[in-house]
C-alpha positions in Angstrom: 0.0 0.0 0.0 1.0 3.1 -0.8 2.3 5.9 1.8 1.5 9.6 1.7 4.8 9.6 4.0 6.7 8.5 0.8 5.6 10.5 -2.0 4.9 7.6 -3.6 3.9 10.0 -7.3 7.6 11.4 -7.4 10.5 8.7 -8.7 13.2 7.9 -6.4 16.3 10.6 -6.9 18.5 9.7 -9.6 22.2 7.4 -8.4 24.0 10.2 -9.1 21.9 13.1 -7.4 24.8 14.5 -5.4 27.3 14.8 -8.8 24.2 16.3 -10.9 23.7 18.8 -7.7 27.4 19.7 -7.5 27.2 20.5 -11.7 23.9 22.6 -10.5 26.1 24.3 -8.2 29.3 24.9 -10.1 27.0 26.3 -12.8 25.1 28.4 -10.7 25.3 31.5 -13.0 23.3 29.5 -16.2 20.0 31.2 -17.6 18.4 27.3 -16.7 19.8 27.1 -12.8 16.2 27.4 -11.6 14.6 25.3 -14.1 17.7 22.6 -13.5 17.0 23.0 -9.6 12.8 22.5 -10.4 13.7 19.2 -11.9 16.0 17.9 -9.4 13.4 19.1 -6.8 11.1 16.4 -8.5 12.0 13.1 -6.9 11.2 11.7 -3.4 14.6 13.4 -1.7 15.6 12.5 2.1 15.9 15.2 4.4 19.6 15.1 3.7 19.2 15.7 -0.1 16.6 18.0 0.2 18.4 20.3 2.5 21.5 20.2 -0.2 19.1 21.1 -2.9 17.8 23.5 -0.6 21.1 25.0 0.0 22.1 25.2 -2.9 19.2 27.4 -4.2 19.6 29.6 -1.4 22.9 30.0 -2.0 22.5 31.2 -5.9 19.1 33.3 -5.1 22.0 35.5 -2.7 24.4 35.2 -5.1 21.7 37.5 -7.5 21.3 33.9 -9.8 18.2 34.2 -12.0 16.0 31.7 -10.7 13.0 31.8 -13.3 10.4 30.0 -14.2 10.8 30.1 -9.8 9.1 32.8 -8.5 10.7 34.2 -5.1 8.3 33.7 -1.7 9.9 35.0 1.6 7.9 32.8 4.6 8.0 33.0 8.3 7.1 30.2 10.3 5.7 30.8 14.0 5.0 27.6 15.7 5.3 26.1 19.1 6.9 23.6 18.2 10.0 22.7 17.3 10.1 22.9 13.1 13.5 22.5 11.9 12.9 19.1 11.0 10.1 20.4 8.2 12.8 23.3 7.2 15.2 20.8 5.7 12.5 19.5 3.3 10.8 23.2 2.5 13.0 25.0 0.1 13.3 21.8 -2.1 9.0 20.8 -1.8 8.5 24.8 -2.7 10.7 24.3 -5.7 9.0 21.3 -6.8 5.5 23.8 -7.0 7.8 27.0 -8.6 9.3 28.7 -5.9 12.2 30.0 -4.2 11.8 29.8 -1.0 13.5 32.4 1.8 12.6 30.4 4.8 12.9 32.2 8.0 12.5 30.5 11.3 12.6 32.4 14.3 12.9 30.2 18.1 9.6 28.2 18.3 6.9 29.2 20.9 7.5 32.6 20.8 4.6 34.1 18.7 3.9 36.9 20.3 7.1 38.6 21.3 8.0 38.1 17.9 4.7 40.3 16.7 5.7 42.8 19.2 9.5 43.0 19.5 10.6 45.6 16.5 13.9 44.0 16.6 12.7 40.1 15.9 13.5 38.7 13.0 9.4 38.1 12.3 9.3 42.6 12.1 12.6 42.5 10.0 12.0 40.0 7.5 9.9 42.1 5.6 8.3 38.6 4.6 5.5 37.9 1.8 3.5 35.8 4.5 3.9 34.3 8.2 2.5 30.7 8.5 1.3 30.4 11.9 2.0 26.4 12.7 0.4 26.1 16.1 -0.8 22.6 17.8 -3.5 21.9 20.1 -0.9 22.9 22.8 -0.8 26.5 21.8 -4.4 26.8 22.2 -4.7 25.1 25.6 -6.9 22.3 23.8 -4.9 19.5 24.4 -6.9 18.6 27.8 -10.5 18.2 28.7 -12.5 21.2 29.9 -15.5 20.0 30.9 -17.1 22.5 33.4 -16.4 25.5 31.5 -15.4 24.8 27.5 -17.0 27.6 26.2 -14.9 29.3 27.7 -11.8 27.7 26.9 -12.4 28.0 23.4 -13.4 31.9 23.2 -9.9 32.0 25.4 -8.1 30.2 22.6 -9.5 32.2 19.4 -8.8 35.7 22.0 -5.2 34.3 22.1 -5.1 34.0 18.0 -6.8 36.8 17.5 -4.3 39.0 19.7 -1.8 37.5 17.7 -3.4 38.0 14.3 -4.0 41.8 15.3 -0.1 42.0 16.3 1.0 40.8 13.7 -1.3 42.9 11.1 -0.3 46.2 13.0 3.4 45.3 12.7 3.8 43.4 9.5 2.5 43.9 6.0 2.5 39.9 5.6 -0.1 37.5 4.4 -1.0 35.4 7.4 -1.5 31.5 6.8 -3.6 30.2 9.3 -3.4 26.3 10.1 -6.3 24.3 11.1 -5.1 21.6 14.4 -5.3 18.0 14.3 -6.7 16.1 17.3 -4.7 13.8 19.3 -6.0 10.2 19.2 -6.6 10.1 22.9 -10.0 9.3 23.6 -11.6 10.4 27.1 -15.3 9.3 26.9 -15.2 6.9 23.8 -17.5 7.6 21.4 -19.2 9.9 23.3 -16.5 12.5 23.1 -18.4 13.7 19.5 -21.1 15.0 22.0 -19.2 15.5 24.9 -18.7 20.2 24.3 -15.6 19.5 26.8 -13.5 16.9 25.5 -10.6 17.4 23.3 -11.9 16.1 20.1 -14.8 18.2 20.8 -13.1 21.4 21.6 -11.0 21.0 18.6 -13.6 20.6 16.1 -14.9 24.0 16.9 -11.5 25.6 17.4 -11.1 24.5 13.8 -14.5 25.7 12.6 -13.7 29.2 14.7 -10.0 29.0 12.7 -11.7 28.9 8.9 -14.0 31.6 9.7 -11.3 34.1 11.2 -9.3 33.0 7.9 -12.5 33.7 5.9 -13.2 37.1 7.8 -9.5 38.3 6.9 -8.9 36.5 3.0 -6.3 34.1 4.5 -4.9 31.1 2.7 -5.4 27.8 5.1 -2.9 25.1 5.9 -5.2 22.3 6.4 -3.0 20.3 8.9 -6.1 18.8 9.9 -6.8 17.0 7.1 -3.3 16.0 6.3 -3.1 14.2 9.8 -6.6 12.3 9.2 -5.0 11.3 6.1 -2.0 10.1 7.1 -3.9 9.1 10.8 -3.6 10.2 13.9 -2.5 7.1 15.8 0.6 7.6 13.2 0.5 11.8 12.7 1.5 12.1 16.2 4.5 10.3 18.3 4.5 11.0 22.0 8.2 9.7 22.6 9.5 12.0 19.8 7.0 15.2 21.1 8.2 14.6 24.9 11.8 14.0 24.0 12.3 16.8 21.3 9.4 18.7 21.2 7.8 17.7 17.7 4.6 18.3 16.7 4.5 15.5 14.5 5.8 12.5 13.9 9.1 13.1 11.9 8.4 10.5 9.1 6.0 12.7 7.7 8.1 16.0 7.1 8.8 15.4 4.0 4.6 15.5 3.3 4.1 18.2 5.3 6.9 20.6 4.0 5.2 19.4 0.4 1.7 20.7 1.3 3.2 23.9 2.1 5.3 24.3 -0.8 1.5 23.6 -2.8 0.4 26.5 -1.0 2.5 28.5 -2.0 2.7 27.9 -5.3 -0.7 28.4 -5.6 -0.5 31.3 -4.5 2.1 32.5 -6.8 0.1 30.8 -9.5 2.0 28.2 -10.3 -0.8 25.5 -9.9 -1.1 23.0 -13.0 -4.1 24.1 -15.2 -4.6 21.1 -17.4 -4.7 17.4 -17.1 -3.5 15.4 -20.1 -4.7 11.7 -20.0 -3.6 8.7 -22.1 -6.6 6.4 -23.1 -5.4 2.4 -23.1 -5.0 1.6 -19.7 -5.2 4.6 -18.2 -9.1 5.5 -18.9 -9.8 1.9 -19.5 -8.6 -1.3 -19.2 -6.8 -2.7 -22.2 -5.9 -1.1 -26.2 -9.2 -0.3 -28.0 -7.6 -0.9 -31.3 -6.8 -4.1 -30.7 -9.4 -5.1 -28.1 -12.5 -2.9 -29.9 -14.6 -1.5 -27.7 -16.5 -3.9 -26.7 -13.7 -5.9 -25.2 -12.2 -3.1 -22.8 -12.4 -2.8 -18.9 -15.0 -0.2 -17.6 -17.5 0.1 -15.4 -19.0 -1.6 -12.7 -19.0 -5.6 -12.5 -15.7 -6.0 -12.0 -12.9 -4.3 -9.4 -10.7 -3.6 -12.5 -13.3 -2.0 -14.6 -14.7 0.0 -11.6 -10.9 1.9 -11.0 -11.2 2.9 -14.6 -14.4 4.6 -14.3 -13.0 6.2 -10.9 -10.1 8.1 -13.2 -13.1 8.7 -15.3 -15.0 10.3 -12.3 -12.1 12.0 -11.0 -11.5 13.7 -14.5 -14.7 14.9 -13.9 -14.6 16.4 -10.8 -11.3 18.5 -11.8 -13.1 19.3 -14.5 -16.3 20.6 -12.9 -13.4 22.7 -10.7 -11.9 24.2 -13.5 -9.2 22.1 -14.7 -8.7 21.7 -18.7 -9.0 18.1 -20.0 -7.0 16.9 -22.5 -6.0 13.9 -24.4 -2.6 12.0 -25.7 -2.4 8.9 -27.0 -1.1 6.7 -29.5 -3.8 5.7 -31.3 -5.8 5.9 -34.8 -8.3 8.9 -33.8 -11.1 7.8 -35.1 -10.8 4.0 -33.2 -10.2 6.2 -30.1 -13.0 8.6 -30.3 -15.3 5.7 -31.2 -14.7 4.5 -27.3 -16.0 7.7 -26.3 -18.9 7.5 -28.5 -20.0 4.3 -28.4 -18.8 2.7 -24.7 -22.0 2.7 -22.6 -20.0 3.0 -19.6 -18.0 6.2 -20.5 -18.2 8.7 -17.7 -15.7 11.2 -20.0 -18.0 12.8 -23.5 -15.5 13.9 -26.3 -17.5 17.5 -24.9 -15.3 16.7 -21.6 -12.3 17.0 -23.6 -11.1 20.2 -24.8 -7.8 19.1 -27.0 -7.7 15.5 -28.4 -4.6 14.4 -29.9 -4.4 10.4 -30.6 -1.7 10.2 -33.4 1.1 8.1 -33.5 3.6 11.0 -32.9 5.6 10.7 -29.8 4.3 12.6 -26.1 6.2 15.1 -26.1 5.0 16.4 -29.4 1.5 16.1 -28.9 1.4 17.5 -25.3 3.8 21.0 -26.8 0.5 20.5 -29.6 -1.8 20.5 -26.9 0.2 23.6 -24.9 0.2 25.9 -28.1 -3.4 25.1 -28.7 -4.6 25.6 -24.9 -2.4 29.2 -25.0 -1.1 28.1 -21.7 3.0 26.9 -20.8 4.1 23.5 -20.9 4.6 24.0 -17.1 0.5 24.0 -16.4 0.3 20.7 -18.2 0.1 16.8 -15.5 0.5 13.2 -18.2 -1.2 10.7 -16.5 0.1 7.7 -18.3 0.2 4.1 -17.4 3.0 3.4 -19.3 6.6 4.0 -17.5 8.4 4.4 -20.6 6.2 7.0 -22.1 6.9 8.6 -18.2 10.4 8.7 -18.9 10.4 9.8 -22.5 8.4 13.2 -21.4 10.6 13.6 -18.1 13.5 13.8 -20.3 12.1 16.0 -22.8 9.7 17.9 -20.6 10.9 18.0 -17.1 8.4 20.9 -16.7 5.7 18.8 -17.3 4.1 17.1 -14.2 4.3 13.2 -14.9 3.0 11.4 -11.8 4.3 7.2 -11.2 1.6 5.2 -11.1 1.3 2.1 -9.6 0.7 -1.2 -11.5 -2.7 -1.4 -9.8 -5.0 1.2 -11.5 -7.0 1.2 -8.6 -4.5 3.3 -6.8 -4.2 5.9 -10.1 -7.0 8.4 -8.4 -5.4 8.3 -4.9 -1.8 8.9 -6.0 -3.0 12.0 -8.9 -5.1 13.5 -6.1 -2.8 13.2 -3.6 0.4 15.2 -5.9 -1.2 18.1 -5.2 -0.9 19.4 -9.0 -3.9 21.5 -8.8 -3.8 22.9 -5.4 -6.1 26.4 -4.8 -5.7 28.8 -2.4 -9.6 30.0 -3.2 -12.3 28.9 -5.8 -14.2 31.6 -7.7 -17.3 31.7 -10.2 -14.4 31.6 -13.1 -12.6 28.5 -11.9 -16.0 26.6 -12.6 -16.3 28.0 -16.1 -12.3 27.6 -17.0 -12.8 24.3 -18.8 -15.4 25.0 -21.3 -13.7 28.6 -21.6 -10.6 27.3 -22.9 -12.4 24.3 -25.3 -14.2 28.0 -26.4 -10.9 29.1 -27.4 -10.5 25.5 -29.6 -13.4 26.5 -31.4 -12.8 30.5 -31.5 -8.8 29.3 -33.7 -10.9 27.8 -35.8 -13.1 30.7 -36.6 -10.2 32.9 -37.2 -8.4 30.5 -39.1 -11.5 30.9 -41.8 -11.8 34.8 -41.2 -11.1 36.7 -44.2 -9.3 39.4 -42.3 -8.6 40.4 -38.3 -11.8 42.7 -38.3 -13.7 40.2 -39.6 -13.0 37.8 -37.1 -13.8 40.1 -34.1 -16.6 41.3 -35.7 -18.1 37.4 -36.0 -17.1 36.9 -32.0 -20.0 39.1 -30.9 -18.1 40.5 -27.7 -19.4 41.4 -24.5 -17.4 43.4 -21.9 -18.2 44.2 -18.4 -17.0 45.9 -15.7 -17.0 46.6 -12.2 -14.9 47.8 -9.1 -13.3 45.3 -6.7 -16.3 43.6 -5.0 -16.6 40.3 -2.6 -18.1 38.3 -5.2 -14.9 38.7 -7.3 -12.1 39.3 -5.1 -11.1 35.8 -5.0 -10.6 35.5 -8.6 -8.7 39.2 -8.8 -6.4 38.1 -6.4 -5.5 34.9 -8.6 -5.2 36.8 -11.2 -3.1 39.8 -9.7 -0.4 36.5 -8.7 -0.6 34.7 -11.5 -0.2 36.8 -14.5 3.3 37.5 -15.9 3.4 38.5 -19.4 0.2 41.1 -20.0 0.8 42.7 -16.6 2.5 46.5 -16.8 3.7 46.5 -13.0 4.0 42.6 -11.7 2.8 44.1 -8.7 1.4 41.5 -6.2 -1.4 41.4 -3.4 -3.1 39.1 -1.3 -6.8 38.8 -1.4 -6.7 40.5 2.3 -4.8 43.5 0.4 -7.6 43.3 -2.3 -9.9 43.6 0.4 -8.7 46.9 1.4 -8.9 48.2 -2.2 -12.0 48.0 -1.8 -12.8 50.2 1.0 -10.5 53.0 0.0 -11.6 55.8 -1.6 -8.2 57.3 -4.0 -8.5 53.5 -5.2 -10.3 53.3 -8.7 -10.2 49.5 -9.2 -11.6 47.8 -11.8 -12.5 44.0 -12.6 -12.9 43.2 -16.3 -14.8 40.2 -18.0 -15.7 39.3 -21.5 -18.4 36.9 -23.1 -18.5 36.1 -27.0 -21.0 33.6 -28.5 -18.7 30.6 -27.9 -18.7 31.3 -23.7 -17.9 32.9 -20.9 -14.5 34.0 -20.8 -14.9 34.9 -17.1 -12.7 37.9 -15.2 -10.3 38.3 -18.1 -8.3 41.7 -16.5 -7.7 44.2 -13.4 -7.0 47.4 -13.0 -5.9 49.3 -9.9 -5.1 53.6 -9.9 -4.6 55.6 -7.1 -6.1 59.1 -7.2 -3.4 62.0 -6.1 -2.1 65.3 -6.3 1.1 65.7 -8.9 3.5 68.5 -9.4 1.6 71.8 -9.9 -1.3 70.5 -8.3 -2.7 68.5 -11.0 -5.1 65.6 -10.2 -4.2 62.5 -11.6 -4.9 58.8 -11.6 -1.3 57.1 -12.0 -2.0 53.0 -12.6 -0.7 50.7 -10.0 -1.4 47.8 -11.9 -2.8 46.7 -15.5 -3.0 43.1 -16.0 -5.0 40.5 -18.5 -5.5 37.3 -19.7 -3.1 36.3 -22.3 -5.9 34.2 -23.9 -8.0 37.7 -25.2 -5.1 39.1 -27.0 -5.4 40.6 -30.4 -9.8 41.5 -29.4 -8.9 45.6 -28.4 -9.9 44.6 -25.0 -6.8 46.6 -23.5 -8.5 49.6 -25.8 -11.5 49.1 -23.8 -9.9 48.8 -20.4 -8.2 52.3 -20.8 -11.5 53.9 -22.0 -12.9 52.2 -19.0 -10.3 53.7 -17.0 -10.4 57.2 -18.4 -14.3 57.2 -17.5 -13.7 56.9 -13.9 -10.5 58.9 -13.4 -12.2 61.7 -15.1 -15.6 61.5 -13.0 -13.0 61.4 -10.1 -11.6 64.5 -11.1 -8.4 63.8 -12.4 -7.1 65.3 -15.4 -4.4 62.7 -16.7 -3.2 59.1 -16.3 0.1 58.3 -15.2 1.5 55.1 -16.0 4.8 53.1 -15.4 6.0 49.9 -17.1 8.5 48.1 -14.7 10.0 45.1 -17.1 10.5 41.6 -15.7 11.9 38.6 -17.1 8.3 38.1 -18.7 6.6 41.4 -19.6 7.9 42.3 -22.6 5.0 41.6 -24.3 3.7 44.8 -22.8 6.4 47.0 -23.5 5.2 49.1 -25.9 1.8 49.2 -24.6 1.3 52.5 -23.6 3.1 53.9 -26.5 0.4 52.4 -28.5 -2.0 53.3 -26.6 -0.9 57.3 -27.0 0.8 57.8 -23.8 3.6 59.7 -23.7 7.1 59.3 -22.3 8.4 61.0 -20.0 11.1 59.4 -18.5 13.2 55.9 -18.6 15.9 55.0 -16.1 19.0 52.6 -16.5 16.8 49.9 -15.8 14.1 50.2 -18.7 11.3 51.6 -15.9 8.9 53.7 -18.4 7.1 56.7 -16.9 4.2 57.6 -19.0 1.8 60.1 -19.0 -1.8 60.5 -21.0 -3.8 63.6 -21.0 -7.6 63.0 -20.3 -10.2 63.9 -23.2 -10.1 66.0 -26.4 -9.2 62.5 -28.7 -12.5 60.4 -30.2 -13.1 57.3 -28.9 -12.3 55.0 -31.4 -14.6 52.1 -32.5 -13.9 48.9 -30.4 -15.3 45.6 -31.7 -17.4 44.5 -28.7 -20.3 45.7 -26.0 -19.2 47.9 -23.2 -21.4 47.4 -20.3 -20.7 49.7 -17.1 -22.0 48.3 -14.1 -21.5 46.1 -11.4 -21.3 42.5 -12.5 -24.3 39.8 -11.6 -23.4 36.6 -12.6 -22.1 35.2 -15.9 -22.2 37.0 -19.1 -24.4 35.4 -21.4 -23.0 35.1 -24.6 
C-alpha cells in the first residue's frame, strides 16, 4: 500500500543526485539554474538531499542567480513547536511547485514577542507571509474542559486573535492560518463527538472558529487537519519524539508536510497545473481499443478492475467541474479512439469533456507541446497521467516541466496517487474556476473561426463580444487576487497582493479598481483583467490617476480589450476629477510583451531609467473614442455573461 509519507507520485532521486547537484552548483550562474534545480526538486529526496538542494538554491538566489520560471516567496514560520525538521524539506518541496523559498525560522513558541518586539527577525524579515503552525498545545486544547469549554475555546480564538491583530499592526504579511489535528486520545469513547468539553470536541470548533477568522481576513489555510486524518492520527502524532524533542509531528512525515506547504504556496504564486493530459489504453480503460474494440475493454461496474477505470473517469470529472482543462494524448488511430467515447455505454468522459484530443502516433512530447500551443497556456500547467513508465520517462527527459506522476501497477491506486500530488492545489475557488474548462475548449473552437476569417476585423466582428466591468467587490475578489499573482506577461507592473490586500482596495476611496470580463457567442471568458489607480495630487497641483497595476489574460489578446480597459479607465479617473493618467511599465523577465503598450495606446514618455522603468503620461479627453469591436457594459457585475 502506498504511503503519503513516501511520495509515492515522485520517482526515487537519480544514483548520481549528489554529482548532478554539484554540476547545479558549479554552474550556478546559467539562464536554466532554476529550471535545472525545479527538476532535481522532483523526486522523493531524504531530508539530507533536500536540505542540499535547498542550499544550494539559497545560496545562488544570494548570489543575484536568476531563478525563473521560480518565482521568489519569503515565509515565516511561528510555531510552538520545534520545526527544523520540516525546514530541511521546504526549500526543495517549494521548488517542486515553482518557488524559491527564503525560509525564516525564528525560536519556536514565541509568537507573540516576535509580533511585538521591532527588533525580531518576524518585524525584520519584511516577509511575503507568516505561516502560523500552532498545535493543540498553543491553544490550551490538548486537555479536557469540561465544566467550563465555552470558555476555553473563546480564550483560545482571544489568544489567535491577539496574535493576528499583532502581527497585522506590525507586519505587511499575508497570514497562513493552520487548522489543528486532534490527538487520538480518547476520554469518553465515542461519546466524546457529544461531549462540548472533551478534546476532540473542543478541537472541532476551534477549527471551525479558525476557517471563519481565515474567511473574515482573505487568508490562505494550511489544512494540517486534514493531512493528519490522512496520514492518521494514531501515526501523525509520536509522544516519545514530542516529549523527547518537542515535535509536533511524527518526523516521518516532514517530507509531506513541507510538500503541502510548498502547494500552498505555489498556488498562490500561481503556479498550480491548469490542465490534465490523460492517455486512453490503460489509463481511462482497461486494455488497447484498437486491438481489443470496444467492446472488449475494462470499464464500469461488475468487476474491481473496470470499476478503477471509471474512478479516473470520475475524477477527470470532478477537476473538471473545478476548472481544470482536460485533455487527451495517446497513441492511437483517432477515429478507433474517439469511437470509445462514443459508443462505450459505460463512459463517464463525453468527447465535450475534452477540450484538446490528440491520438496520433507522434511521440508525447510532441502532442502534449500541440496541446500547450493550442490551450495558450506553458508547458509547465500541463500533468500526463500515463500508465506506461516508458512514455513517463520519454516526457521527463524532454519535458521535465511537465508534471508526470508514477503510477502504480494497480489502476486502482491511479485516483489516490493524482489526487494526492497536489498538481492543482487552490488557495480559493471563484465563479471563473467553474467555467475555466469549457472557456478554454471556447478558445479551440474561437482558432478555428479565425483560421477561416477573411481578415482580423472580420473575425472580431463574428465573436460578438461582451465586456463588463466593475470595481473590486466580494463576489470577485477571490478571482482578482489569482489573477493579480498569477499573470506574468500582459501585466505593466507585476505588482502582487493578497486577497486580504484586495480587500482593502476596496474600501478605500483614492483606489479606482476595476475587474474586467468578457463573453462572445462561444462562452464565458470569465474575469479576463484588473486594473488598480490611485487618485493623487502631482506637481503643480494637478489631479491625476497614476496605474498601480494593469494586468490580462493572455488568452483575449489581439480582441482591443486593453482599448477598452483604458477607456474604462479614463471614464472613472475623469468622473474622479483627475485630469491625466500616469502610468509606469517596470520590465521583468516576462513582460515584454507589454512594453510598448502604452506607446500604442498614446501615452507619452516622460522618463526611462538605466533599468528600462517607463514613466508615462496620458492627458484625459479632447481625442474620439475609437470604434472597439465589442459591448461595453458599465456596471457592477451579476453573474455570468451570457453570450
Amino acid at each position: 500500500m502506498p504511503s503519503l509519507a513516501d511520495l509515492p507520485w515522485l520517482t526515487a532521486p537519480p544514483a548520481d543526485f549528489v554529482e548532478r547537484l554539484r554540476a547545479l552548483s558549479a554552474d550556478a550562474g546559467s539562464r536554466t539554474f532554476g529550471a535545472d534545480a525545479a527538476a532535481l526538486a522532483m523526486h522523493a529526496l531524504d531530508a539530507r538531499q533536500a536540505r542540499r538542494l535547498g542550499r544550494a538554491i539559497s545560496q545562488a538566489a544570494k548570489g543575484g542567480v536568476e531563478l525563473a520560471p521560480l518565482a521568489p516567496f519569503r515565509l515565516v514560520v511561528l510555531s510552538n513547536k520545534t520545526f527544523d525538521f520540516i525546514g530541511d524539506h521546504l526549500p526543495a518541496a517549494a521548488a517542486r511547485h515553482g518557488v524559491t523559498l527564503d525560509l525564516v525560522l525564528p525560536p519556536f513558541d514565541q509568537a507573540m514577542q516576535e509580533a511585538l518586539d521591532p527588533a525580531s527577525r518576524t518585524r525584520r524579515a519584511a516577509a511575503d507571509a507568516i505561516l502560523l503552525a500552532f498545535d493543540h498545545d498553543w491553544y490550551g486544547l490538548g486537555v479536557p474542559v469540561l465544566d467550563a469549554p465555552a470558555a476555553a475555546l473563546l480564550d483560545a480564538m482571544a489568544r489567535l486573535g491577539d496574535l493576528l491583530s499583532a502581527l497585522q499592526e506590525n507586519t505587511a504579511a499575508t497570514l497562513y492560518l493552520s487548522t489543528v489535528a486532534a490527538p487520538p486520545m480518547s476520554l469518553f469513547g465515542s461519546l466524546d463527538a457529544r461531549t462540548p468539553g472533551s478534546p476532540r470536541a473542543l478541537i472541532e470548533a476551534l477549527n471551525a472558529e479558525i476557517v471563519r477568522m481565515a474567511d473574515e481576513r482573505g487568508a490562505p489555510i494550511l489544512d494540517t487537519r486534514g493531512l493528519a486524518e490522512q496520514v492518521g492520527t494514531e501515526r501523525w502524532f509520536d509522544p516519545v519524539q514530542h516529549f523527547a524533542y518537542k515535535l509536533p509531528f511524527a518526523s516521518a512525515y516532514g517530507a509531506i508536510y513541507a510538500d503541502w506547504i510548498g502547494r500552498l504556496l505555489g498556488a498562490a504564486r500561481g503556479k498550480a497545473r491548469k490542465c490534465l493530459v490523460l492517455d486512453l489504453d490503460n489509463t481511462l480503460w482497461g486494455g488497447v481499443v484498437g486491438d481489443d474494440s470496444v467492446a472488449g475493454l475494462a470499464l464500469g461496474a461488475g468487476s474491481a478492475r473496470g470499476e478503477s477505470f471509471l474512478a479516473v473517469q470520475t475524477m477527470a470529472l470532478d477537476l473538471k467541474a473545478r476548472g481544470v482543462i482536460l485533455a487527451v494524448s495517446s497513441k492511437n488511430d483517432d477515429a478507433v479512439a474517439r469511437g470509445a467515447f462514443e459508443n462505450h455505454s459505460e463512459m463517464a468522459l463525453k468527447l465535450s469533456d475534452i477540450a484538446v484530443f490528440q491520438a496520433n502516433w507522434a511521440d508525447k512530447p510532441a502532442n502534449l507541446e500541440a496541446i500547450a500551443e493550442t490551450l495558450n497556456i506553458g508547458l509547465d500547467a500541463l500533468v500526463l497521467l500515463d500508465d506506461n513508465p516508458a512514455e513517463r520517462a520519454q516526457v521527463r527527459a524532454a519535458l521535465p516541466m511537465v508534471a508526470v506522476p508514477e503510477l502504480p501497477a494497480d489502476p486502482a491506486w491511479f485516483r489516490w496517487t493524482l489526487m494526492n500530488a497536489g498538481y492543482f492545489e487552490a488557495v480559493g475557488f471563484s465563479s471563473e474556476d467553474r467555467l475555466r474548462a469549457a472557456a478554454y475548449a471556447g478558445d479551440a473552437h474561437r482558432a478555428e473561426v479565425k483560421a477561416t476569417a477573411r481578415d482580423l476585423g472580420d473575425y472580431l466582428a463574428s465573436l460578438d463580444m461582451r465586456l463588463a466591468a466593475a470595481p473590486f467587490d466580494a463576489a470577485g475578489r477571490t478571482r482578482i487576487a489569482q489573477l493579480i499573482n498569477k499573470t506574468n506577461q500582459f501585466n505593466l507592473t507585476t505588482r502582487r497582493y493578497s486577497e486580504g490586500e484586495v480587500v482593502a482596495l476596496e474600501a478605500d476611496p483614492t483606489a479606482i479598481t476595476l475587474q474586467i470580463r468578457l463573453a462572445d457567442r462561444f462562452g464565458d471568458l470569465g474575469m479576463i483583467g484588473v486594473v488598480i489607480a490611485r487618485l493623487r495630487q502631482a506637481e503643480g497641483g494637478v489631479r491625476e490617476a497614476a496605474i498601480d497595476s494593469w494586468l490580462m489574460s493572455c488568452r483575449v489578446l489581439g480582441r482591443q480589450v486593453e482599448d477598452a480597459m483604458l477607456r474604462l479607465l479614463a471614464e472613472r479617473a475623469g468622473a474622479a476629477g483627475a485630469t491625466r493618467i500616469a502610468a509606469q511599465y517596470r520590465p521583468t523577465a516576462k513582460n515584454a510583451l507589454v512594453r510598448d503598450l502604452l506607446d500604442r495606446l498614446g501615452f507619452t514618455l516622460v522618463a526611462e531609467d538605466a533599468a528600462g522603468v517607463r514613466d508615462y503620461r496620458l492627458a484625459l479627453g479632447g481625442a474620439a473614442d475609437a470604434a472597439l469591436p465589442m459591448r461595453i457594459e458599465r456596471g457592477w457585475l451579476k453573474g455570468p455573461l451570457t453570450p
